[in-house]
C-alpha positions, -999 to 999 in steps of 0.1 A, spaced: 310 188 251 282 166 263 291 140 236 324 136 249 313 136 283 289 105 277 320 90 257 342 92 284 311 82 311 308 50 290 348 40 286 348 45 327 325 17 331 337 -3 305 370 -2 327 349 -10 358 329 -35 342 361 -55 326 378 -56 363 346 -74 375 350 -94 349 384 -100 360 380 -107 398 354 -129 389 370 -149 365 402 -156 385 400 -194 390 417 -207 425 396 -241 427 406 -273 436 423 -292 412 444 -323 422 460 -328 386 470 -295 386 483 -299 421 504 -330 413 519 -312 383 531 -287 408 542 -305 431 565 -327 401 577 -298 391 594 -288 425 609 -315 426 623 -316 390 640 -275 400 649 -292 436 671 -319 421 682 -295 390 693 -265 418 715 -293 435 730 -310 404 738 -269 388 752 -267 431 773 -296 425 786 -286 395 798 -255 403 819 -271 433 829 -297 408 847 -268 386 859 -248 413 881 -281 422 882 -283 382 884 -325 388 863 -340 356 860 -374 367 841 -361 400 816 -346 379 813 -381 357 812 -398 392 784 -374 403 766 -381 373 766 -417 381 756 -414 414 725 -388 405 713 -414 378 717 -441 405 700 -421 429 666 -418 406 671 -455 398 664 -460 433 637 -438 438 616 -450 406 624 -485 429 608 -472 454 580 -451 436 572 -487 420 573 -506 453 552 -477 469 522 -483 436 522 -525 442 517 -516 480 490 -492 472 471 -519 454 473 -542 475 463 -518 502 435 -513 480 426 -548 473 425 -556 508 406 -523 519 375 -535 496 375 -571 505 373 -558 538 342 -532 530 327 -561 510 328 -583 537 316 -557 560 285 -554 537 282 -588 535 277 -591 574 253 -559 575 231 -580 550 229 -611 568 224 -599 600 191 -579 584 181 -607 566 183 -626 606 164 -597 620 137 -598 595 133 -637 596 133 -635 633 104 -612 632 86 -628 606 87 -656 627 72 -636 657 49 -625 637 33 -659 626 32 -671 663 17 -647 671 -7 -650 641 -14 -690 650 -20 -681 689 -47 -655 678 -61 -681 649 -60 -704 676 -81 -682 703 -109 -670 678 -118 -709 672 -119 -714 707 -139 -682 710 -162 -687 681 -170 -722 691 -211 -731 698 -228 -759 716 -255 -780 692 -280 -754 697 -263 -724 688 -251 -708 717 -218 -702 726 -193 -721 748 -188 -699 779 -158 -721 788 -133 -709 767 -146 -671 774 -146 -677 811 -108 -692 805 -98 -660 786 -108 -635 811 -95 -650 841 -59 -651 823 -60 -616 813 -69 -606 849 -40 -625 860 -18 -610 837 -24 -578 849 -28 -587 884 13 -597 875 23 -567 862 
């Protein structure tokens, strides 16, 4: 009896186990392939409901060169809308053409403009470079006998007094 217990204990979650697997397995992801096919499809039993429609009313007035007139007028109907479909793909690449032209030239602008703003401060940078080469000569300078001009040290102090005095 215990056996068949431990049998049927084991088939149970076997059962359990394969409708995790189940759940878990069920794929509802996006897929945009998938989708289109769909979405084709629709429209393929759409325009097949109408035509089997049309037909019907066709035989119920049982005039056969209605139906033959209908037939030209479906085929000339998706004529038109492959025109269209066609026209719709030129515009799209165009659109697309012009969209990454645009981004390109976008980019384009981005990258000169930083190449500006990193010449401009380069620039700054070796003015300001020059006007401190500049003021360590002047500061390092030394009469004949060794010592050191006080001019240029007396000049230097007295313009940073006034520029604080300023601000």
């Amino acid at each position: 009896m215990k056996k068949n217990e431990g049998v049927n204990e084991r088939m149970r979650k076997r059962k359990r186990k394969n409708y995790s697997i189940n759940l878990k397995s069920d794929k509802s992801h996006y897929n945009p392939a998938l989708i289109k096919k769909q979405k084709e499809f629709y429209k393929n039993a759409k325009n097949v409901k109408k035509f089997k429609k049309m037909l019907k009313h066709q035989t119920e007035q049982s005039d056969h060169f209605s139906t033959q007139k209908l037939m030209i007028e479906n085929s000339s109907a998706e004529m038109k809308e492959d025109k269209c479909e066609s026209e719709r793909r030129r515009k799209k690449k165009y659109c697309l053409e012009e969209l990454y032209r645009k981004k390109h030239e976008e980019k384009e602008r981005e990258r000169m403009e930083r190449e500006a703003a990193m010449m401009a401060k380069k620039e700054e940078r070796e003015e300001a470079q020059a006007r401190r080469k500049a003021l360590r000569d002047k500061m390092l300078k030394k009469t004949r006998k060794g010592q050191p001009l006080m001019k240029y040290r007396i000049e230097h102090l007295l313009s940073t007094i006034q520029a604080s005095s300023q601000i």
